[in-house]
N, C-alpha and C positions, 0 to 999 in steps of 0.2 A: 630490461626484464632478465629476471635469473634464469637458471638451467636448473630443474630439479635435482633435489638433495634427498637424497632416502638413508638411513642410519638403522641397524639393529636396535631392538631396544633388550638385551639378553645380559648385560653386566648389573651386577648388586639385586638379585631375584632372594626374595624369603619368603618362607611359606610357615604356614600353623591349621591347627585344627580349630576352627572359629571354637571359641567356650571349654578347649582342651577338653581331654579326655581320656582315650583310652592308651595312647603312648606319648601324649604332649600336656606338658599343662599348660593351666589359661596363660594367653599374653607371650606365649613361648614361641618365637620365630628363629626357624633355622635357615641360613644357608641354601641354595637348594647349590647340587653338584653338577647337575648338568640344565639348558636351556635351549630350546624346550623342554619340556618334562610333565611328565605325572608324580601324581602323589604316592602311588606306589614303588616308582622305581627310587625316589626320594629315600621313602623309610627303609626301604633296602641298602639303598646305600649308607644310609645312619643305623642299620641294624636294628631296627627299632621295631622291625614286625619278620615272622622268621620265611623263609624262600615258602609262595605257595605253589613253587614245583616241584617241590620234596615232599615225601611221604602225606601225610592228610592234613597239611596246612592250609590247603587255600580256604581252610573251612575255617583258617585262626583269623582271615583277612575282613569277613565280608564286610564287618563293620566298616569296613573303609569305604564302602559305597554309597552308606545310609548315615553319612556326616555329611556336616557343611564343611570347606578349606576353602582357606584363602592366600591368594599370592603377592605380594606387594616388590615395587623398586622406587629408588627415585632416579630420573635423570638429569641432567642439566643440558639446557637448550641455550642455545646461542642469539643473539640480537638479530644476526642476519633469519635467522632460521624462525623466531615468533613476527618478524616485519615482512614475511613474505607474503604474497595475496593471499595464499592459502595454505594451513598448514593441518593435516590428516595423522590419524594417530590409523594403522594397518593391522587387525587383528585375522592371521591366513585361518585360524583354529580353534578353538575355544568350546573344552570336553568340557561340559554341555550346557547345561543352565547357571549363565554368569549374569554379575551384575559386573560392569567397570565403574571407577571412579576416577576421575583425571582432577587434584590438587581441591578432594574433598566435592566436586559434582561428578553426579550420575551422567556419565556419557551414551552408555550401552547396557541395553539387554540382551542376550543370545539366548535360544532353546533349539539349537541343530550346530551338531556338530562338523558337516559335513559345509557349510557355508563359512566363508573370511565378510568381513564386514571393515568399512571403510569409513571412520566419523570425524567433520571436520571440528577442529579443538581449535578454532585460533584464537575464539573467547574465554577460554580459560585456560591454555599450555602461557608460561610467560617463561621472561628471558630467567637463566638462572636456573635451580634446582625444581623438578617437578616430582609431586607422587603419585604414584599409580599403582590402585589397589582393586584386584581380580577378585570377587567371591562367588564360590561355586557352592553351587545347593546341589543336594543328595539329587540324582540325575532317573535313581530309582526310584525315589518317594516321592519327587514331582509327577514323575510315570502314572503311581498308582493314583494320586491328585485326580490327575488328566483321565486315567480311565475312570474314576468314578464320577466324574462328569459325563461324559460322552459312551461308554459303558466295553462290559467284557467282548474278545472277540475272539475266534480259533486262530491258534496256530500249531505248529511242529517247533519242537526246541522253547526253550526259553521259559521268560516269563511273560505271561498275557498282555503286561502294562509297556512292555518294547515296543506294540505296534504301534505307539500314542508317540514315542520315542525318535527323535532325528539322531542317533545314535547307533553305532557301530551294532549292528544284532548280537554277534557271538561274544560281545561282552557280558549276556546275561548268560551263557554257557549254551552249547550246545552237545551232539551227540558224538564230541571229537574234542571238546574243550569248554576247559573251566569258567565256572560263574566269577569276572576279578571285572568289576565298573569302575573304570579307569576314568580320574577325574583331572583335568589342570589343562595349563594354554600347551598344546600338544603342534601346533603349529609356531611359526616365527611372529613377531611383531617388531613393527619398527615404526618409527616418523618420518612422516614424507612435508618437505618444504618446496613449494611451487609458485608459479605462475598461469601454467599451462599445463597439462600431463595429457599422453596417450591413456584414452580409457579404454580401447577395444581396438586389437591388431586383428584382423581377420583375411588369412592365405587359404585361397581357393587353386590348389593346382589340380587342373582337369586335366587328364590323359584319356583322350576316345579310342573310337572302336579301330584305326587304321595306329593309334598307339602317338599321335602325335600329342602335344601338351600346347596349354596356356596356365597363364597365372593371371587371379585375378585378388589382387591387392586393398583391402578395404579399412580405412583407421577411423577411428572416430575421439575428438580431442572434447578435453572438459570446455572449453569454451573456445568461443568465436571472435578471435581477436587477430584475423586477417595473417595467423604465419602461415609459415613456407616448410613443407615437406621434400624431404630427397629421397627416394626410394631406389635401393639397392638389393639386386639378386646375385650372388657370389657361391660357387662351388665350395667344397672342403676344402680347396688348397687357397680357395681368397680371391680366385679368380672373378672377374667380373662379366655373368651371364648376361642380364640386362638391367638396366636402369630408366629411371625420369627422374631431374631436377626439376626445382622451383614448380612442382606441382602445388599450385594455389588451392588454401583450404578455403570453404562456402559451408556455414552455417555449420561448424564443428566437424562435418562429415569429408573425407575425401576419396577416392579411387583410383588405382592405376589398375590395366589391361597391357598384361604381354602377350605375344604368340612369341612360340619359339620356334626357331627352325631347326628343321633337322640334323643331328648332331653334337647341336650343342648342348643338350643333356642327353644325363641316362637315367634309366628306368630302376625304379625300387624293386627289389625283388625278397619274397619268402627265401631264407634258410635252405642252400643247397637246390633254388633255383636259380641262381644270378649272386649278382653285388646288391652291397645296401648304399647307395651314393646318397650323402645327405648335401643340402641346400639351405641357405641361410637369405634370409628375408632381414636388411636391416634400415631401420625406418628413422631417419632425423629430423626434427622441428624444428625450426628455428624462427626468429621472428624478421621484420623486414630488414634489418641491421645483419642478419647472419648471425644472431648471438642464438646459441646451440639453447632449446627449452628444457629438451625431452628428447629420448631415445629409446628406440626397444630392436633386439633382434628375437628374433625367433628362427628356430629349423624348420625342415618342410622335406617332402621328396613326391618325387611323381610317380605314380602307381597309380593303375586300376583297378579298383575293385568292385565287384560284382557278385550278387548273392543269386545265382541259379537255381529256379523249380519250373524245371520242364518236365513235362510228362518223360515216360523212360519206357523203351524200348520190354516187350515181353513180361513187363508186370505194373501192375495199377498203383497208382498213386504219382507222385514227382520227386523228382530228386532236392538234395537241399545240398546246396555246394558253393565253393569260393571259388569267383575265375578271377587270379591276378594276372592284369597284362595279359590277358586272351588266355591264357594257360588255369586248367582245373588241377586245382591242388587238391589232394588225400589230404586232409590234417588229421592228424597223428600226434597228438601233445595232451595235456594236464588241467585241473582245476587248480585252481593257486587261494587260497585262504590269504587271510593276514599272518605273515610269517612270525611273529610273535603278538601276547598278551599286551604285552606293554611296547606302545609301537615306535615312542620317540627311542626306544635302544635300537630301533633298525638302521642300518647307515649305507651309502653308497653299495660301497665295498659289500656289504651281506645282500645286497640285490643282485649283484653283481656276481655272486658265487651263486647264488639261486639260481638265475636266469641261466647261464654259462652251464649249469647242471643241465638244465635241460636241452639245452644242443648241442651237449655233449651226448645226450641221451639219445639224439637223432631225431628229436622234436621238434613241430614249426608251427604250434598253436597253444597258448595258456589262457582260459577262460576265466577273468577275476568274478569270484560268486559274488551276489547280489547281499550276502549276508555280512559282509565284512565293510574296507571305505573302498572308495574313489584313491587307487595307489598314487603315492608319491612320485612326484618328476620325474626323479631318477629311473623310476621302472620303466616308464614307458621309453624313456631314451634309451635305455640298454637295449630295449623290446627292437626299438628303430633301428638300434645300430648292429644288432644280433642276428635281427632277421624273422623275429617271432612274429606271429600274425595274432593277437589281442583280441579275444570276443568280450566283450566290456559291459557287464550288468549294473541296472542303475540298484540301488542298495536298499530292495528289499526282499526278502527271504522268508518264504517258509509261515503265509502270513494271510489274514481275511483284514488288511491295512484299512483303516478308514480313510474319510474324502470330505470333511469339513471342513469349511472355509479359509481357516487359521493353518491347518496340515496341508493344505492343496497350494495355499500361497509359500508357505517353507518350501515346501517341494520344488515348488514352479523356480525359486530364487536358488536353490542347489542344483536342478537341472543345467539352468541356464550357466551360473556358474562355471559346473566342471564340463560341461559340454565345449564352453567359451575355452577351457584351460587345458582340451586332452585333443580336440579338432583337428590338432595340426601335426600330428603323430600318424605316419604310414602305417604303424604297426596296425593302430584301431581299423576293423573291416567291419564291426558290428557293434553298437547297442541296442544291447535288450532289455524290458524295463519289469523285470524282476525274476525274482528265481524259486520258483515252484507255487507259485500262486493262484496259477486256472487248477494246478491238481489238484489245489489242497479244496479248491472250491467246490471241484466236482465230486472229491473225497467228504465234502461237507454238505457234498447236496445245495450250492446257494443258486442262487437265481442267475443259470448262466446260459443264456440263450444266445448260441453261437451265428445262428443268422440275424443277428440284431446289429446292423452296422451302425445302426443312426440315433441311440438313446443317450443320455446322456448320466443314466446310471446311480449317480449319488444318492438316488429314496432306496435303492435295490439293497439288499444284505448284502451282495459284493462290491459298495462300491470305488473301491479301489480302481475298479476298469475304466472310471472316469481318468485316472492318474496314467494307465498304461495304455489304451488310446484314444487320449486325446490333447491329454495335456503334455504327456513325453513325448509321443510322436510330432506334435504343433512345434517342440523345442527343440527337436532335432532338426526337423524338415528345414525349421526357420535359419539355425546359425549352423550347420555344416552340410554336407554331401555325405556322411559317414550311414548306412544301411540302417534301419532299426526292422525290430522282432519285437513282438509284443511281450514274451516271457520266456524263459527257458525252465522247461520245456515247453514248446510252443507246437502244432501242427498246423493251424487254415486252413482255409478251405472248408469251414464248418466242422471239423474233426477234432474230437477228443487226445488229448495232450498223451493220451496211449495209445495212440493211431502210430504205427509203426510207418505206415505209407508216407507221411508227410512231416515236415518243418524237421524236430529237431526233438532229441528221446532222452529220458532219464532211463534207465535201462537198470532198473531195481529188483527184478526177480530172481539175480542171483545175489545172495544174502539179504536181502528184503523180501517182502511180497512173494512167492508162491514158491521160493527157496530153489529154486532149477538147479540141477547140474551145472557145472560150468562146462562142461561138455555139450551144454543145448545152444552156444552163444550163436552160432547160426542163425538156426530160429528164432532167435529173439532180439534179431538184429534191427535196426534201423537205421529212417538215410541218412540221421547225424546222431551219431550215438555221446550228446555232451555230458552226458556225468554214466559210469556204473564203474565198481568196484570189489573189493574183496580186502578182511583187516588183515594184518600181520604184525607180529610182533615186531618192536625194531631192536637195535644192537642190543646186544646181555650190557655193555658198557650204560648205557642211555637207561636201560632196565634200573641199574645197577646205580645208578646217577636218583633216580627217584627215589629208591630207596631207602636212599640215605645212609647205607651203611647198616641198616636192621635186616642182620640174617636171619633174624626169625620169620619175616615175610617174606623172605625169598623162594617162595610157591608160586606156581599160576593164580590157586583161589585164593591168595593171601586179599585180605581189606585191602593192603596200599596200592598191589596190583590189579584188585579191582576199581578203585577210585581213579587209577590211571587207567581207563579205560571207558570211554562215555556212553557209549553204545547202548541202546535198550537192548536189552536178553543177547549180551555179545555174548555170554557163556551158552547160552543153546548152538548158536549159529558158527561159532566156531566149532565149536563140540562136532557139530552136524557134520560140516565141511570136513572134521577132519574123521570121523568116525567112517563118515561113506569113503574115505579115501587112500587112510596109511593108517598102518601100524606105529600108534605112537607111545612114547612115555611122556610121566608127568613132573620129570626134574625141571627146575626151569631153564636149564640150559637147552634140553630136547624139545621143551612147546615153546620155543623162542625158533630153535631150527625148523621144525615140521610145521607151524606157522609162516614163517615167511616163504618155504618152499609153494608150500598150499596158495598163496598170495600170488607168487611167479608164476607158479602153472595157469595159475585162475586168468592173470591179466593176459600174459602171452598169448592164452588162447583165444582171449577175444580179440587181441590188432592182429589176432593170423588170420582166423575166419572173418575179419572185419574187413582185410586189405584183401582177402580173395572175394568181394564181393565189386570192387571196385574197377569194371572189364573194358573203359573207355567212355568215349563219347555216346551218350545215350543212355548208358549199362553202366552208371554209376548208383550201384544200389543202396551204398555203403559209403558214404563220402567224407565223415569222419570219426575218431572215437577218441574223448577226451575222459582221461581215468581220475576217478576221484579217487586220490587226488595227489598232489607231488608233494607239500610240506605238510609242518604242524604248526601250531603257534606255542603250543608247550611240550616235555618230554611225556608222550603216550604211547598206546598202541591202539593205531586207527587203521583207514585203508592210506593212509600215505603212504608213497613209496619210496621217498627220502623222511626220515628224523627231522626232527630239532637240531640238533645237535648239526646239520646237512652230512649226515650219515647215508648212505644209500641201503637202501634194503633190497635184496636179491634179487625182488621184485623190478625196481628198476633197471636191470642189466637186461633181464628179462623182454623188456617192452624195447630194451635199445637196439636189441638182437631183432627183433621184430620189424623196427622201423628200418633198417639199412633201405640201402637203392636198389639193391637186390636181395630180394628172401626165398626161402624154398618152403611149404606146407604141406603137411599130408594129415588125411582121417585116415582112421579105419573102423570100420563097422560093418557090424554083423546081418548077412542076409539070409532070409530063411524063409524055406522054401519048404510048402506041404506038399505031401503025396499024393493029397485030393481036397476037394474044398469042405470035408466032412471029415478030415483027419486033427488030430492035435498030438497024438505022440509018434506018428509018421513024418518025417522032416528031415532036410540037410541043411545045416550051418555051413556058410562059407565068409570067410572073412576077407573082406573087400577094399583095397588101397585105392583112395586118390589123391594125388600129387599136383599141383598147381604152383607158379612161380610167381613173384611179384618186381616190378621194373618202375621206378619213381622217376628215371631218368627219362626226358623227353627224343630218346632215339633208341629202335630196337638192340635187342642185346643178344646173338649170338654165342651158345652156351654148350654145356655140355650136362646133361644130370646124368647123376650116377645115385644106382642105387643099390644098397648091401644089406641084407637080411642077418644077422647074427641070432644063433640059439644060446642063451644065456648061459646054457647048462650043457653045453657040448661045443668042441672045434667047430660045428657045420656053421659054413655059412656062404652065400649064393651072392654075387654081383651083377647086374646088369649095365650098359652106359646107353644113353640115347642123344642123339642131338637136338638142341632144340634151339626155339626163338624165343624171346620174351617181346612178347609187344611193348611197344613203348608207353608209358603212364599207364597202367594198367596191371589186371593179373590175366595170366594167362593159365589154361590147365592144359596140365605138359602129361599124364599119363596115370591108364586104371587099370585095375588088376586083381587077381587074386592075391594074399598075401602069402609070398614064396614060403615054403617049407610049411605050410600050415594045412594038413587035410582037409576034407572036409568032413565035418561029424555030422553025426546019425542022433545021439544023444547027449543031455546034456552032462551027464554025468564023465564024459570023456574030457577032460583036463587037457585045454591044446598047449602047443609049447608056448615056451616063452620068448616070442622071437621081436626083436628089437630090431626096429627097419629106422638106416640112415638117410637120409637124401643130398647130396650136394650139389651145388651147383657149382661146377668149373670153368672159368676163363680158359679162353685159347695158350697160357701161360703154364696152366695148370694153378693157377692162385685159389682159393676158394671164395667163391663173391656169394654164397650163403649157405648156412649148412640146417638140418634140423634131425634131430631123433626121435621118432614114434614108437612110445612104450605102449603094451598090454595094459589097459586099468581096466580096476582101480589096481592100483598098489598096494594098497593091503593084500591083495594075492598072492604079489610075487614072492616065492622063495629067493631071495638076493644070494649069492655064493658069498662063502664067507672073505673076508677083509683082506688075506692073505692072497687067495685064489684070485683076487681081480687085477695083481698086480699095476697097482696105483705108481705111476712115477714122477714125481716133483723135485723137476731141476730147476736149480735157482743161480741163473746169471749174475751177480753185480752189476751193473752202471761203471762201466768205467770211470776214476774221478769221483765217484760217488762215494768213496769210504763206506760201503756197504749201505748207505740208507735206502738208494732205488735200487732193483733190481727188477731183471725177465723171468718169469716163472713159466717153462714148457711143462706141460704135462700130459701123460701117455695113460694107458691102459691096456691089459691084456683083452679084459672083459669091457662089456658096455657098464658106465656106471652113471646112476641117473643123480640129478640134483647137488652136486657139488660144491660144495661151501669153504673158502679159505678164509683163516684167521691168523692171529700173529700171536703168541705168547706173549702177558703182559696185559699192565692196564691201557695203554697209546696203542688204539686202532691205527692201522694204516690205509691208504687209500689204494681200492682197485679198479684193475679197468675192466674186470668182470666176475660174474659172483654165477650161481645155478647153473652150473655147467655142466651137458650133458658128456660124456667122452666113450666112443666108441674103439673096438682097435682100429689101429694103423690111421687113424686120424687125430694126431698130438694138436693142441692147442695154444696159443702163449698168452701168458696172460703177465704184463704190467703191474708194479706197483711199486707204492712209494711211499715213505714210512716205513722201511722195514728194518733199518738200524740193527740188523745184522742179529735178529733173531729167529725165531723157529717158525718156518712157518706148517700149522696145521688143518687139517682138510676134514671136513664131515662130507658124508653121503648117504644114502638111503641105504637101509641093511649092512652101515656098517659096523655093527655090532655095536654104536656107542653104548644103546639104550635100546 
C-alpha cells in the first residue's frame, strides 16, 4: 500500500466573464496572476477595472458581482496517482455558488463559502492531462433567488438577501466598508492520491485546577484496514515528551491517554503573563509491513482556560472574566474585521505586522467579528505564538438569520468544520455564535422569551436561536473543550443584552444610541466591555491615497471624503463630538488632526476608567474592554485605530499608554454644594481630584506618586509626593482631594484657573513606570498660550549607524501642552513609538522613530495656532 500523495492544483489557472461583457469579451480567458484568487484582484492586475479604493470607483465595480465567472486549468496526473484506491480532488474554499466540472462531469456544487469539500474523482480524473472548470454564479442574485423563496428579513448593514447567504457579510458593505462581492476559488485545491488517510486529528490537552496536564489523543482513519499508528508528543526543540507505538487501529477509530508528570511541560501563558511554549502532536500510519500511509502533525499547548461569573462582592449582577492557569486576566485588546476587501492579497507576513501591532500596543485579546470569515491558519498561529487570547465568533452579524432545513444543515457542516480546524489553538478561550443578534431582536421586538430554555424555535420570527443554542453549542460541546456564549453581546441569566450587570456589553452610547459624553464611560461601563468606540480620521497620507490626487476634494464635505466614510449620519456625530469639545477648523489637514485627537481622548478614557474598575478577586467590575476596532479592510475613516495602509492613529498610542503594567488615573469633578435644600443661586463649587493606580503585574508594586498642579497662565505651581502600594492584578485608589490652586466658587460666572494636574508614578530608581495629565474640559474653553510662549523642544538623536534614517526624539516644554502630534516632511510617513502626547514641565519624554531619513521633523498641538 502507498503513502498518501497530495499536490497543488494552482499552475496553468484562466478565468473569463461566462458570455463577456463588460471588460472581457465572449470566449476571452486570461491568465490569472496569482492563485488563489478573486476576480477582482484579477482585473486589477490586468487594469481592466479602475482601484475601487480611489475616489468613487467602487461604484464603477459592482457589476462584478452580478455576473457569472468562470475559472478553468488542466493538469496532468500520473499512473501511480489515478491506480491508487482512492483519489480526491480538495476544494479548502469556493466564493460561493459554484458549479465544478472534472474532464466535462459535474462533480460539485457549493453554496457556503466558509466550508472545503472533499469529492472522490477516481471515475473520472485519468492518467494524463485533466480539465477542470470552476463556474461561479452571481452570489448576489442567487441571494435575492433564495430570499424570495423563503422571504425578507431585518438586519443592520447590508443587503436583506446576505442572511439567505453562507458568505463573508461585510462583502455586501457595511458601516466601515465598501459593497465589492468578491467571487473565485479564494482557498487552495489540490489532489490527494491514497490508500488510507487521517480524516480527524483531535488533541485534547487538559490542564486542572492544581495545573497539572494530560493529553488525550483521538484519530479517526478513512477506513479499517488493520494499520498501525505511532503517536508522538515533542517540545519546540524536537524533544520527545511522550509517546505510544504500534497503537492498533479498531474500526477506523483510535486513542492514546498521557498523564504527564510534573515538569516535563510548561504552561501557555497570555502576553506579558509567562511563555507561549508550543507542543507538536505527530501522528504516523502505517500498515502492518511499516510502510508509512499517512501523517499529520499538529501544534497544541496546555492552558487553562476558564470563563468566570461569580456573583461580585458590593454590587448586583456577576462578573464575566477569563481565568488562565488560575490567574484572572484584564483583557485589554481589539476587534479585528477582515484586514482587506479582497482577502487572497492577505499573506503571512501582513498578519504578522497586524498581530505584532497589537502587542506592541500592550494588548492581549482580538475578538474576530461574527461579520467577516473563520481567519486564516496563519492568524491563529501567530495568535499561539504571540500570546493573544482569541474570542472567536461564529460568522454571523447584525441579522434576524433564518433556520430552514437546507441553512441549518450548511451551518451545521461549517460549524463542525472550523470548529474541527481552530480547536487546537491556545489562543481560542471562546466561541460565540453570533454578533449582535439578540439586540437586534429585541431592537425588532421578535419573539424572544429569555426564560425559555427548552423550544426549539424554528416556527418563532427569531428562529435563528435554534442555530445559537442548540445546534452550535451541541458542536462545540461535542469536538472541543473551547467555552461558548450564545452571542456577542450576550448577558443570561434572563437579562437583556443591555444589562450592564452581566455576560458581555456593546457599549454604544457613545456615538450611537443616546450620544454620552465620553467622559460618562464609568457609568456606562460593563463587566466586558467587547465592542465600543469613537471615528477618526486616519493619516492626511491614507486621506490623500483615496483621493487620488483630486485637489478639488480635498475638504472634509468633499463627495470622495464622504463615500470614504460608511457611517450613518457620521457628519452629525463627529460634528457633535467635536463641537462639545475643541475649537476646531475645517482645512483638511486640521479635521484629520482634531479627529484623531478626539478618537484618543475618547478611547484612553474608557481603558482608564475601565482598568479602575478592576480592584481584584471578587471586585472585578470591569474585566474587559475590547475597542472597535484595530484595522480596516480598505482606506477610510472609521473607529479603527490603525489604517489600511497599518498606519497607527494616535488613537492607538493612546490605549497603549493605557494598558502598560503600570498606569496612573485621575477625574476631576465638580461638587456643589447648596446653602439650603431651598436654595438654587446659593452654592459652592469645589473641584475634586481622584487618583487611582493600576498593576497587571501579579505582585505588589511599591511606588511613589507624585503629583504637580501647573497654572497654564502663570509660573505657579504646587507638588505633592506620597508613597504608595499598588495591589497586585488590580487597581488601587492611591488619593482624593481638592484640586490644588483652584478656590472654591460661589458663582458660575467666576472663570476658575486653568490648572493642568500631572500624576506620576515613580520606581524606587526614580524611572517613571506611569504618567497621566488631567486637563480642565472641554477644551474649547481653554485660552492655550501662544506657540512661542510654551517653549516646545524637539531634539533629535541619530541612531548611531543609522545614516540618519532612526533616530530618538526627547521632547521638553516650558508650558503643559496638550495632544501632541509628530509628523515628518514629505510624502514617506515614518513610524513612531508614540503619537498624542501630553508634556508637562520638567517631565521630557522620548519618543522613537524610524523612517526619518534625515528630514524635518514637525509637531501639532492644540492651540497651536495652526488653524
Amino acid at each position: 500500500m502507498a503513502a498518501k500523495v497530495a499536490r497543488e492544483l494552482h499552475e496553468g489557472w484562466t478565468f473569463t466573464q461566462v458570455g463577456g461583457g463588460q471588460v472581457m469579451k465572449e470566449g476571452e480567458w486570461l491568465p490569472v496572476q496569482h492563485f488563489p484568487t478573486t476576480v477582482h484582484v484579477e482585473l486589477l492586475g490586468y487594469k481592466r477595472i479602475p482601484d475601487p479604493f480611489i475616489g468613487l470607483h467602487e461604484w464603477d465595480v459592482q457589476w462584478i458581482g452580478e455576473v457569472d465567472w468562470a475559472f478553468r486549468t488542466t493538469f496532468t496526473a500520473s499512473e501511480a496517482e489515478v491506480t491508487s484506491d482512492k483519489v480526491d480532488l480538495v476544494f479548502d474554499g469556493l466564493d460561493t455558488f459554484a458549479a465544478v466540472e472534472l474532464n466535462g462531469h459535474k462533480i460539485l456544487e457549493t453554496d457556503n463559502q466558509f466550508v472545503a469539500h472533499r469529492v472522490p474523482v477516481k471515475d473520472y480524473v485519468k492518467a494524463g492531462e485533466n480539465s477542470l472548470v470552476l463556474t461561479f454564479s452571481s452570489a448576489f442574485r442567487k441571494g435575492r433567488e433564495i430570499e424570495k423563496q423563503h422571504g425578507k428579513l431585518n438586519l443592520w448593514n447590508g443587503d436583506s438577501s446576505r442572511l439567505h447567504v453562507r458568505k463573508a457579510q461585510y462583502n455586501y458593505g457595511w458601516d466601515w466598508g465598501p459593497v465589492l462581492m468578491t467571487v473565485g476559488p479564494w482557498k487552495p485545491i489540490r489532489l490527494e492520491a491514497y490508500t488510507t488517510r487521517i480524516t480527524d486529528l483531535d488533541i485534547r490537552p487538559r490542564v486542572n485546577e492544581k495545573l497539572g496536564a494530560t493529553i488525550d489523543v483521538t484519530f479517526e482513519l478513512s477506513r479499517d484496514d488493520h494499520s498501525v499508528a505511532n503517536v508522538s508528543v515533542k517540545d519546540a526543540e524536537g524533544k520527545l515528551i511522550v509517546g505510544q507505538s504500534n497503537l492498533l487501529i479498531k474500526s477506523q477509530r483510535a486513542e492514546a491517554h498521557f498523564k504527564l508528570s510534573p515538569g516535563v511541560f510548561d504552561l501557555w501563558y497570555p502576553v506579558g503573563y509567562g511563555k507561549q511554549p508550543i507542543y507538536t502532536v505527530q501522528l504516523h500510519i502505517t500498515d502492518k509491513d511499516g510502510h508509512l500511509l499517512d501523517s499529520k502533525t499538529q501544534k497544541f499547548a496546555f492552558r487553562r482556560a476558564v470563563i468566570v461569573q461569580d456573583e461580585l462582592e458590593g454590587e448586583e449582577g456577576r462578573s464575566f472574566l477569563f481565568e488562565i492557569n488560575n490567574i484572572r486576566i484584564f483583557c485589554g485588546g481589539s476587534n479585528w474585521i477582515p484586514a482587506d476587501s479582497f482577502l487572497t492579497r492577505l499573506t503571512t507576513e501582513k498578519y504578522r505586522q497586524w498581530l505584532q501591532l497589537l502587542v506592541d500596543g500592550n494588548q492581549n485579546m482580538v475578538r474576530i467579528w461574527g461579520g467577516g470569515i473563520y481567519e486564516a491558519d496563519a492568524f491563529y498561529d501567530i495568535c499561539d505564538e504571540l500570546g493573544i487570547l482569541v474570542w472567536q465568533d461564529f460568522m454571523f452579524g447584525c441579522g434576524q438569520y433564518p433556520a430552514y432545513d437546507s441553512f441549518t444543515k450548511s451551518v451545521e457542516v461549517e460549524a463542525e468544520q472550523n470548529v474541527k480546524r481552530l480547536r487546537h489553538h491556545p489562543s481560542i478561550v471562546i466561541f460565540a455564535g453570533n454578533n449582535e443578534d439578540y439586540q437586534l431582536a429585541e431592537s425588532s421586538k421578535l419573539e424572544l422569551d429569555y426564560s425559555d430554555e427548552k423550544s426549539d424555535f424554528r416556527k418563532t420570527n427569531f428562529p435563528a436561536r435554534y442555530i445559537y443554542e442548540r445546534l452550535l453549542p451541541s458542536v462545540v460541546e461535542r469536538l472541543c473543550d473551547i467555552s461558548y456564549h450564545r452571542s456577542s453581546p450576550y448577558s443570561g441569566f434572563g437579562k437583556e443584552t443591555t444589562d450592564k450587570r452581566y455576560g458581555d456589553l456593546h457599549q454604544w452610547n457613545v456615538w450611537h444610541g443616546s450620544q454620552e459624553p465620553w467622559h460618562n464611560w464609568d457609568i456606562l461601563a460593563g463587566r466586558f466591555v467587547s465592542e465600543f468606540g469613537m471615528q477618526g480620521y486616519p493619516n492626511i497620507r491614507t486621506v490623500d491615497y483615496w483621493l487620488g490626487g483630486d485637489q478639488s476634494e480635498r475638504y472634509p464635505q468633499s463627495r470622495t471624503n464622504c463615500n470614504h466614510n460608511k457611517a450613518d449620519g457620521f457628519e452629525r456625530r463627529i460634528e457633535l463630538y467635536l463641537m462639545e469639545n475643541f475649537k476646531h477648523a475645517f482645512d483638511i489637514e486640521s479635521y484629520v488632526y482634531y479627529t484623531q485627537i478626539m478618537q484618543a481622548e475618547t478611547l484612553a478614557s474608557a481603558y482608564r476608567l475601565w482598568r479602575r474598575n478592576w480592584k481584584g478577586k471578587g471586585k472585578e467590575y470591569t474585566a474587559g474592554a475590547l475597542v472597535w476596532q484595530i484595522n480596516d479592510c480598505w482606506p477610510v475613516t472609521s473607529w479603527a485605530i490603525v489604517d489600511y495602509f497599518l498606519r497607527p492613529k494616535p488613537a492607538y498610542f493612546a490605549i497603549k499608554r493605557e494598558l502598560r503594567l503600570y498606569t496612573v488615573g485621575m477625574t476631576r469633578k465638580e461638587k456643589k454644594t447648596y446653602a439650603d435644600e431651598l436654595s438654587a443661586a446659593f452654592f459652592t463649587l469645589e473641584t475634586v481630584l481622584e487618583i487611582w493606580g493600576t498593576n497587571s503585574t501579579l505582585d505588589e508594586k511599591k511606588a511613589t506618586l507624585e503629583i504637580t498642579a501647573f497654572d497654564l497662565h502663570s509660573a505657579w505651581r504646587e507638588r505633592s509626593t506620597h508613597a504608595v502600594v499598588l495591589a497586585p492584578n488590580a487597581a488601587t485608589e492611591l488619593w482624593q482631594g481638592a484640586l490644588p490652586g483652584q478656590p472654591t466658587r460661589t458663582k458660575l460666572s467666576e472663570v476658575p484657573r486653568t490648572i493642568v494636574v500631572s500624576a506620576r508614578l515613580l520606581d524606587a530608581d526614580g524611572s517613571v513606570l506611569g504618567r497621566y495629565a488631567n486637563w480642565p474640559e472641554p477644551f474649547k474653553y481653554i485660552h492655550f498660550p501662544a506657540r512661542e510662549e510654551v517653549g516646545l523642544q524637539i531634539d533629535v538623536t541619530p541612531s548611531s549607524g543609522g545614516g540618519g534614517k532612526d533616530a530618538r526624539i526627547t521632547l521638553s516644554a516650558k508650558k503643559p501642552i496638550k495632544g501632541l502630534i509628530l509628523d515628518v516632511e514629505g510624502a514617506e510617513d515614518a513610524s513612531w513609538s508614540d503619537q498624542a502626547i501630553d508634556l508637562v514641565p520638567d517631565d521630557p519624554q522620548a519618543v522613537s522613530v524610524q523612517g526619518l531619513n534625515g528630514r524635518k521633523v514637525t509637531a501639532r498641538f492644540l492651540g497651536d495656532g495652526s488653524a
